[in-house]
C-alpha positions in Angstrom: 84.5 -89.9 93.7 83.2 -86.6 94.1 86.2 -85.1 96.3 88.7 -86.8 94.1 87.6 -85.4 91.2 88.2 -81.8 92.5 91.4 -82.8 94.5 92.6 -83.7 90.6 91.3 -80.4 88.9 93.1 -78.4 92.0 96.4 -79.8 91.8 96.9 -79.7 88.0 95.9 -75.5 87.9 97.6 -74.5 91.0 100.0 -77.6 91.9 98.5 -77.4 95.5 95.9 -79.0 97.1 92.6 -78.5 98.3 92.2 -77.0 101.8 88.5 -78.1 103.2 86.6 -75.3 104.5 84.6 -75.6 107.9 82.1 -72.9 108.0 81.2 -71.3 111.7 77.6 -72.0 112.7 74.9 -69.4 111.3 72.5 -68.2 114.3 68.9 -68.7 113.6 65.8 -67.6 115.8 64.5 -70.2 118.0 61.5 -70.3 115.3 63.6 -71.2 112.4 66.1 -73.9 114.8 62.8 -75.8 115.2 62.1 -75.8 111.5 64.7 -76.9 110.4 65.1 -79.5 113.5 62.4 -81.0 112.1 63.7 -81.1 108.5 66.9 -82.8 109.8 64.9 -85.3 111.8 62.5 -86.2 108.3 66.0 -86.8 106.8 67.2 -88.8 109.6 64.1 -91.1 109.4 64.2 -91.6 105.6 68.3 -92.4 106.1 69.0 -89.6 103.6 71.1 -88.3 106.3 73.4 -89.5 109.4 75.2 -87.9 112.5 79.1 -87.1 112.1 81.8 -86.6 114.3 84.7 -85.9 112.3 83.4 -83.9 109.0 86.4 -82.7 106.4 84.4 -79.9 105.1 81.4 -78.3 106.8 78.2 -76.0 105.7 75.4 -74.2 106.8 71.8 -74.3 106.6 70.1 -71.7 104.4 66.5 -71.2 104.6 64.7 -70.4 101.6 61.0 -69.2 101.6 58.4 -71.0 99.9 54.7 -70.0 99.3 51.8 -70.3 101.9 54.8 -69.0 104.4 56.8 -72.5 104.6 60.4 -73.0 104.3 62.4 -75.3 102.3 66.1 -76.4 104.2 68.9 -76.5 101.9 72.6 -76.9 102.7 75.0 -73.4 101.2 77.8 -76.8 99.6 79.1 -73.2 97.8 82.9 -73.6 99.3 82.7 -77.2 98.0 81.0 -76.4 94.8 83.7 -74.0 94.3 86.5 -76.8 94.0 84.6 -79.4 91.9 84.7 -79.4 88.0 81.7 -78.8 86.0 79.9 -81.4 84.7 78.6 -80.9 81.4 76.2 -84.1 80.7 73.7 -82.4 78.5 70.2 -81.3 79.4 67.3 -82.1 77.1 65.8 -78.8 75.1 62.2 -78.3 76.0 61.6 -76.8 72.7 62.4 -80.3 71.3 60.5 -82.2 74.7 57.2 -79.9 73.5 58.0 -80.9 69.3 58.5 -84.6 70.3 54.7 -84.7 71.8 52.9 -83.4 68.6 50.7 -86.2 67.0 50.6 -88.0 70.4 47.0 -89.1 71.3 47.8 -89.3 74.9 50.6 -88.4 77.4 51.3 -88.9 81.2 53.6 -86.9 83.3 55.0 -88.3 86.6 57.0 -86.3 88.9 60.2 -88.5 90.7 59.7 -87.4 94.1 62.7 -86.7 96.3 64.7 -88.5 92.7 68.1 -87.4 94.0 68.0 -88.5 97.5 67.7 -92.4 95.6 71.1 -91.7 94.7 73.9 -93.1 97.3 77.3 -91.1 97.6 80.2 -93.0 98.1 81.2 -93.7 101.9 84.3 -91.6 101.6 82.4 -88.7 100.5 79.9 -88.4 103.2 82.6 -86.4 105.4 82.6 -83.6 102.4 79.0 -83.1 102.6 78.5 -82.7 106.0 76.5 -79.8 107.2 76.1 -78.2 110.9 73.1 -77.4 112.9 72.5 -75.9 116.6 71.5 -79.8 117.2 75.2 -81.1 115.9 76.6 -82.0 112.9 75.0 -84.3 109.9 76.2 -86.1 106.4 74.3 -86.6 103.6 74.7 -90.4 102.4 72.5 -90.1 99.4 72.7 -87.3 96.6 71.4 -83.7 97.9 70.3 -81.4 95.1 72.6 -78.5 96.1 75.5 -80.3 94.9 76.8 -78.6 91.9 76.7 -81.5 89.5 74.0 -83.0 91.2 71.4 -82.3 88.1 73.8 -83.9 85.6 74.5 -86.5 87.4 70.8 -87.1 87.7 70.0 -87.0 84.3 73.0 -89.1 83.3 71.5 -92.2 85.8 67.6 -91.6 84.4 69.0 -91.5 80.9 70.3 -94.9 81.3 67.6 -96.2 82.9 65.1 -95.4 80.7 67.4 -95.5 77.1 65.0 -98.6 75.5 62.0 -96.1 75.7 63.7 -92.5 74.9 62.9 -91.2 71.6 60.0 -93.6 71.1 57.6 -93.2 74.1 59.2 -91.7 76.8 61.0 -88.0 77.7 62.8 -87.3 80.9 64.1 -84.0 82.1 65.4 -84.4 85.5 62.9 -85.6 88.0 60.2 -85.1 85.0 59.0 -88.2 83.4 57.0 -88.0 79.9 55.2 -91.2 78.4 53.5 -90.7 75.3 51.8 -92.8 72.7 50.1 -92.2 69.2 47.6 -94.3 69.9 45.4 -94.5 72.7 44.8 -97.9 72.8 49.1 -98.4 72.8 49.1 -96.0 76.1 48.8 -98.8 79.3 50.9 -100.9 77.4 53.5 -98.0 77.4 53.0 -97.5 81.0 53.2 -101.1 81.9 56.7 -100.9 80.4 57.7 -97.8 81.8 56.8 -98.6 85.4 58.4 -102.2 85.3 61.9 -99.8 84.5 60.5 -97.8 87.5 60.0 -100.6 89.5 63.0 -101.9 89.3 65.8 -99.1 89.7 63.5 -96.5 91.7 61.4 -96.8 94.6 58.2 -96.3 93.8 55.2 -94.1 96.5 51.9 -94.3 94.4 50.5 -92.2 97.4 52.6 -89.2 97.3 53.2 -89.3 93.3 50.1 -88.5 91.1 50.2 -88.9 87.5 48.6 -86.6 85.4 47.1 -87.0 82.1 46.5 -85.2 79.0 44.4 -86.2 75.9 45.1 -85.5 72.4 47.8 -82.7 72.0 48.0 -83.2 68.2 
């Protein structure tokens, strides 16, 4: 699905095909190959991620600097992104997300943790998103952010999944959830009926997923 897609785009503006690109191995320190050793064996554990032996396209870690002096692991899929058309599934306007909660008594904002990696790539894809490491080479089997349709295709999937509640007590942009109700007394009935959706297309970690909420933003 996601190769295919490109493969078609390719051949109709140059009448070739694509040629997968295999990018050489960055050198890190020995400081950063531990770091992101241990980000690749988090992803191993959670099955976001699997080994690979014979990868069609291959990419490289990038490090990016977060604060308090961490790092967050992402994968440079720019060669790939490249070759794959753009799609353009609407965002929602946060001018209109801010309108929408005006007369709402109370609201509760939850944050989908790690929302993309519930999303499961096709089998035949996991060769195009394969990345290298000094500890060997890896696949992503669910969705990884850097992909360049990865939002869209995110918001497309939440859309559906929520559609009975948006526009009447419930806003989603990306891996931001919204439930609001007029009425105070209306609000854990909204929430029961939210988090029944939740329950049953999203894996839900109470733990590691505070809500927050806000009274009267009228």
């Amino acid at each position: 699905m996601l190769y295919s897609s490109c493969q078609k785009r390719k051949e109709k503006s140059t009448g070739g095909s694509i040629r997968p690109i295999k990018q050489k191995k960055r050198h890190f320190i020995p400081e950063k190959d531990k770091i992101i050793q241990g980000e690749v064996n988090k992803l191993l554990i959670a099955g976001h991620i699997r080994e690979i032996q014979f990868p069609e396209w291959l990419s490289n870690v990038v490090l990016v600097p977060k604060p308090g002096g961490k790092w967050r692991m992402c994968i440079d899929f720019g060669d790939l992104n490249k070759t794959c058309p753009k799609d353009y599934y609407p965002l929602p306007r946060i001018d209109q997300l801010v309108d929408s909660m005006s007369g709402c008594e109370l609201l509760s904002m939850m944050d989908a943790s790690q929302g993309y990696d519930q999303i499961m790539l096709a089998s035949k894809d996991h060769k195009r998103v394969s990345f290298i490491t000094s500890d060997g080479m890896f696949c992503y089997v669910a969705m990884p952010f850097e992909l360049k349709n990865a939002g869209a295709t995110y918001q497309r999937l939440v859309d559906k999944i929520v559609q009975p509640q948006l526009g009447r007590n419930m806003k989603v942009y990306m891996d931001d959830m919204l439930v609001k109700s007029k009425k105070v007394h209306h609000h854990v009935e909204d929430l029961d009926k939210t988090f029944a959706v939740l329950r049953k297309y999203l894996k839900l970690n109470p733990g590691s997923a505070p809500s927050e909420s806000v009274e009267d933003v009228s």
